[in-house]
C-alpha positions, 0 to 999 in steps of 0.5 A: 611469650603468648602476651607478645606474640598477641601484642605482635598480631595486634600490632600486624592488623593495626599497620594492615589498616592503617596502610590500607587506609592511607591506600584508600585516602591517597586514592582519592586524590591520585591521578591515575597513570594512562598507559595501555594494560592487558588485563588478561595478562593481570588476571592470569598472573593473579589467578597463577599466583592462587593456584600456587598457593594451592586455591582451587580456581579456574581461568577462562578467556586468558587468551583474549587478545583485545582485553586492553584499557588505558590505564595504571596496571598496579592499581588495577592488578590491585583491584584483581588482587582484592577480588580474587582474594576475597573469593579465595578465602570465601569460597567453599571450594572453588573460584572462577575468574573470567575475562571478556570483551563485550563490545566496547568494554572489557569485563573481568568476572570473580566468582565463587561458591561460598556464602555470597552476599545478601541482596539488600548488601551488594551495595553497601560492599564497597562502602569504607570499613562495611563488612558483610563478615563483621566478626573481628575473626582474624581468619575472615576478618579485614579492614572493610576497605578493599571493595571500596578501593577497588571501586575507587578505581575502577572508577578512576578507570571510567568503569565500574563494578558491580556484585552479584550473586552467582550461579553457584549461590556465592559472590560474583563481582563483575568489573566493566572498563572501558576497552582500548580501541 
């Protein structure tokens, strides 16, 4: 029984990767869907779904009433996804997300207070199969692509991302899109 519930695990992360890899190769050649998206609305339902969960994080601008992109709301609630995850299984105690508009974009900001990421790593991040935790421990282990997903689109998206340190010492990832008229 403990060999098979061993083999079973192995067998689980080997179809996490290689569906996250397919995600990552189909991505480079989808053609993005065009409709407008609030991503306020996105943020919330991540952050609720968190909170549910029992994670520790706070929302702030979910009332933004501008915060709208053209574009394909599940790749994008996938990028939202990947980067609140990552602060809630990183983050020592607390995550705060926030969504903005500054002129003629839209932000969404992740912080949390764990770790954070080096300097000389914060581009590397969103590098395929890169790993700043680069123990094969299943509780922080990963693929290494969902950083590189998320960039993939939020390129396609004609924005960008970004991480930072935050104020806290932890990760912030900042996400830029163009905002809808």
């Amino acid at each position: 029984p403990d060999r098979r519930e061993r083999l079973v695990d192995d067998l689980d992360t080997m179809t996490a990767l290689i569906e996250t890899s397919l995600g990552f190769a189909r991505g480079t050649a989808a053609e993005i869907g065009r409709a407008p998206v609030d991503l306020a609305d996105i943020v919330a339902v991540e952050v609720a779904e968190h909170a549910a969960q029992g994670a520790r994080i706070s929302l702030s601008g979910e009332e933004v009433p501008d915060a709208k992109v053209a574009g394909d709301a599940v790749a994008l609630r996938r990028v939202i996804a990947n980067l609140i995850g990552n602060a809630v299984k990183f983050g020592r105690s607390s995550v705060a997300v926030a969504v903005r508009r500054a002129g003629g974009a839209c932000q969404v900001v992740v912080e949390d207070d764990g770790p954070g990421i080096p300097e000389a790593e914060r581009i590397s991040v969103f590098s395929p199969y890169y790993r700043v935790e680069r123990s094969r421990n299943r509780q922080t282990g990963g693929t290494g692509l969902g950083l590189a997903i998320a960039r993939q689109i939020a390129e396609a998206h004609g924005g960008t991302i970004v991480a930072e340190a935050a104020s806290s010492g932890g990760a912030r990832f900042v996400v830029t899109l163009p905002a809808l008229a």
